[in-house]
Residue, then its C-alpha position, 0 to 999 in steps of 0.5 A: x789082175x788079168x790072168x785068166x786063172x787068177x794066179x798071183x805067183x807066176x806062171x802056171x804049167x800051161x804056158x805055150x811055147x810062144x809064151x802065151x796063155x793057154x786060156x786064151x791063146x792069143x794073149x801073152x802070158x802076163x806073168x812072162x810079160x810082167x818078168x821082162x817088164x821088171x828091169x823097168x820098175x822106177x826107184x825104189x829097187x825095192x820093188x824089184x827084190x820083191x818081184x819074187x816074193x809069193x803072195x796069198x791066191x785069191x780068196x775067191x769066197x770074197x768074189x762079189x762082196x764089197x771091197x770096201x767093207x773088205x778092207x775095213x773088217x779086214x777079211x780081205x787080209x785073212x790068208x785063204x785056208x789052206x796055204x801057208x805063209x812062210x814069213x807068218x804074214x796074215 
């Protein structure tokens, strides 16, 4: 993941004009880059319908902690409190 604020659903309020991040103004945003760039996705289309869907934030309470003892105890899947999903997934 490389926008600078971590978003995982898209664009946040602050993209220039240009398209660029407002982070870092030089950088486009990858959110936009990553929208245009979807009418390339290979088979299955699958992966295109779920382009839109939303995921959880980053749970940044696992920053610095090993990945994979993670994904084994399953924190890494635990929804961050606070948000709510609408398929009741996690």
């Amino acid at each position: 993941m490389t926008c600078p604020k971590t978003l995982r659903n898209g664009p946040c309020g602050g993209v220039r004009e240009n398209g660029n991040c407002e982070v870092i103004p030089d950088m486009q945003c990858v959110w936009l880059k990553a929208y245009d760039r979807k009418v390339f996705l290979p088979l299955p289309t699958v992966w295109k319908d779920h382009f839109n869907e939303l995921r959880p934030p980053v749970d940044m309470r696992l920053q610095g902690t090993s990945s994979w003892i993670n994904l084994v105890t399953k924190r890494d899947q635990q929804t961050p409190a606070g948000w709510s999903t609408t398929d009741g997934a996690h």
